[in-house]
TORFIDO-220884 format. One record per residue (C-alpha): residue number from 1; residue in one letter; x, y, z. Coordinates in Angstrom, 2 decimals. Example, Ala and Ser with C-alpha at 12.3 -4.5 7.8 and 13.67 -1.06 7.14 Angstrom:
2
{atom 1 A {12.30 -4.50 7.80}}
{atom 2 S {13.67 -1.06 7.14}}
END
This chain:
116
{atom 1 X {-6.64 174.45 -7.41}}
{atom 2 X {-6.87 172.96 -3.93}}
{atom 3 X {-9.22 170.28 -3.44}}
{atom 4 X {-11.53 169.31 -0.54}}
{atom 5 X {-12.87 165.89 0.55}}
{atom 6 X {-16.68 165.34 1.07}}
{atom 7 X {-18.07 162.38 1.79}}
{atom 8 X {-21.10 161.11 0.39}}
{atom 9 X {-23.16 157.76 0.86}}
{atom 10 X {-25.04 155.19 -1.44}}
{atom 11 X {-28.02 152.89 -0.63}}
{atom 12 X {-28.90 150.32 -3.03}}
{atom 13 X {-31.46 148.25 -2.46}}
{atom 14 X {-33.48 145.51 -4.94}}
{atom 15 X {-35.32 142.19 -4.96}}
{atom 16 X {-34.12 140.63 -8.59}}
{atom 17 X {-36.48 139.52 -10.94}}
{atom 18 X {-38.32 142.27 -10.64}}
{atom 19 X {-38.58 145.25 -8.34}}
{atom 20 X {-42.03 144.66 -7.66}}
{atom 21 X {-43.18 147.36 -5.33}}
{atom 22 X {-46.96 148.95 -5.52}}
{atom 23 X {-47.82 146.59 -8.17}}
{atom 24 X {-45.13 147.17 -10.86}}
{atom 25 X {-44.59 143.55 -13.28}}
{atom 26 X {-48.08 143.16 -12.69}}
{atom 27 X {-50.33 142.82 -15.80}}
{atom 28 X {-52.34 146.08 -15.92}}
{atom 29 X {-50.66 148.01 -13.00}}
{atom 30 X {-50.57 151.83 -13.75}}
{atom 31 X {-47.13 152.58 -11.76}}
{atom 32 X {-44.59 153.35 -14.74}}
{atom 33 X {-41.53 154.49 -12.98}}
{atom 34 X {-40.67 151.41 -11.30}}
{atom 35 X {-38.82 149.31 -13.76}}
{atom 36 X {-38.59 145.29 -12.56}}
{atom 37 X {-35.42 144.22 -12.16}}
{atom 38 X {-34.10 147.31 -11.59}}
{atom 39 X {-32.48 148.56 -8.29}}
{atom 40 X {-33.31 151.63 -6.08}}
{atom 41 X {-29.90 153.64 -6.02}}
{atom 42 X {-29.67 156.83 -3.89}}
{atom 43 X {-27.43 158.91 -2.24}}
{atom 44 X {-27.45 160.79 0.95}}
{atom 45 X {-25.12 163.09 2.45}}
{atom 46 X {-24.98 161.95 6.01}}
{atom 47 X {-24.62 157.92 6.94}}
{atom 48 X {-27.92 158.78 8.45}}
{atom 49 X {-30.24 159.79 6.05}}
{atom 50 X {-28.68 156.57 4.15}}
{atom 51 X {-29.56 153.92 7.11}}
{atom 52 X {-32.84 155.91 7.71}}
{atom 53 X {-33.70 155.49 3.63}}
{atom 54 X {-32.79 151.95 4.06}}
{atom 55 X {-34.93 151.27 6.95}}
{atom 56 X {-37.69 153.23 5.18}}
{atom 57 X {-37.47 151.37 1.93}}
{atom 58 X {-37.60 148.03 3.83}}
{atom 59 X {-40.38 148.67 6.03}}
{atom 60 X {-42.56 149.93 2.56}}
{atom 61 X {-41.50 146.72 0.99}}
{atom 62 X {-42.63 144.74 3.91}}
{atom 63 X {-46.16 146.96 4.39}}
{atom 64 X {-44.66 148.24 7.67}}
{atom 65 X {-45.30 151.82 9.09}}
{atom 66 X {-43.04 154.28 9.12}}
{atom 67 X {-40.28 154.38 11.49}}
{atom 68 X {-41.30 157.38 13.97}}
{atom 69 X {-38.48 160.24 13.51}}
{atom 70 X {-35.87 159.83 16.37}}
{atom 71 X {-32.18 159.07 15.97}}
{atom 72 X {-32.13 155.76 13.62}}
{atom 73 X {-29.89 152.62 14.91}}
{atom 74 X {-27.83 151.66 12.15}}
{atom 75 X {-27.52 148.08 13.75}}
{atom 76 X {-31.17 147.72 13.83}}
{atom 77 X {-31.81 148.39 10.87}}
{atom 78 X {-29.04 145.91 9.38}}
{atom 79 X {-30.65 143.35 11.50}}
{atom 80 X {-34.17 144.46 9.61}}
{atom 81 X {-32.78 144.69 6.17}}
{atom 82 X {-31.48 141.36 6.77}}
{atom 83 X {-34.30 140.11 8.00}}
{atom 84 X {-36.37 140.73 5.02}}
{atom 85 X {-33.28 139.28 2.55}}
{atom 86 X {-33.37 136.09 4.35}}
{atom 87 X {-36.99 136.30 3.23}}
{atom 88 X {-35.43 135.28 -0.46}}
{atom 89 X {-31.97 135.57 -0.05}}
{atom 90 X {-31.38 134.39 -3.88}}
{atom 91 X {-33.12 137.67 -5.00}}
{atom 92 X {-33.26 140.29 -2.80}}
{atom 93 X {-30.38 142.83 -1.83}}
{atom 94 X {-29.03 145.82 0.01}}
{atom 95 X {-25.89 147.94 0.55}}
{atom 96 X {-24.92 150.76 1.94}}
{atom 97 X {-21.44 152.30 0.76}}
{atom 98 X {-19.65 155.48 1.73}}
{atom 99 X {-17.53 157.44 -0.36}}
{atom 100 X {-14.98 159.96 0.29}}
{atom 101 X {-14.90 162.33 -2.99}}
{atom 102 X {-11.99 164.93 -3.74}}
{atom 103 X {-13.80 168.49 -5.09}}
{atom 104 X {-11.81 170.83 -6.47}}
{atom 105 X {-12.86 173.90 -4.76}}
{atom 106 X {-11.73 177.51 -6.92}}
{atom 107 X {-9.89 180.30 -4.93}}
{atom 108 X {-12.33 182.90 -4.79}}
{atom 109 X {-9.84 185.32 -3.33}}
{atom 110 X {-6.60 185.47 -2.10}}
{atom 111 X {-5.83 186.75 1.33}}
{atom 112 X {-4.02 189.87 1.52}}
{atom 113 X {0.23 190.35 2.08}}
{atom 114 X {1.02 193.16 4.45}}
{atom 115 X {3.19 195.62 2.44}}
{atom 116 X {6.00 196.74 4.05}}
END
């Protein structure tokens, strides 16, 4: 089977002990699905969407607005998302990783041989 490379990019992105975002480690807070001490871990499809998730998770862990949707500048937001580690540099983290994957793509059909 031939195989085609996609590429595909992670963002992970975590403040250690304790994720605490809206509340969670807090005594009483009713936000389950944040687990402290756990990271966030996604991945995108495009180096953009990954900077533009970083930027966004950054900017909700510092109670900043949104970023207003134009074309994102990757070297902004490394100097945001560094920025807020320096904030606690011993805890808090980021990266951003791309990855070329090999898919083995089936052969729906095979192209036709003149007959002669």
């Amino acid at each position: 089977m031939p195989y085609e490379v996609v590429s595909a990019y992670t963002l992970v992105l975590g403040e250690h002990p304790g994720d605490s975002v809206d509340g969670a480690g807090n005594p009483g807070a009713e936000d389950h699905d944040v687990v402290p001490g756990r990271p966030e871990v996604s991945v995108h499809t495009t180096a953009e969407d990954a900077w533009r998730a970083l930027d966004a998770g950054v900017r909700e862990r510092c109670g900043m607005r949104p970023r207003p949707r134009r074309r994102i500048d990757p070297d902004a937001v490394v100097r945001l998302a560094d920025a807020w580690r320096a904030g606690d540099p011993g805890t808090r983290y980021w990266q951003v990783t791309a990855h070329r994957l090999p898919i083995m793509v089936p052969e729906l059909a095979r192209a036709v041989a003149a007959v002669r």
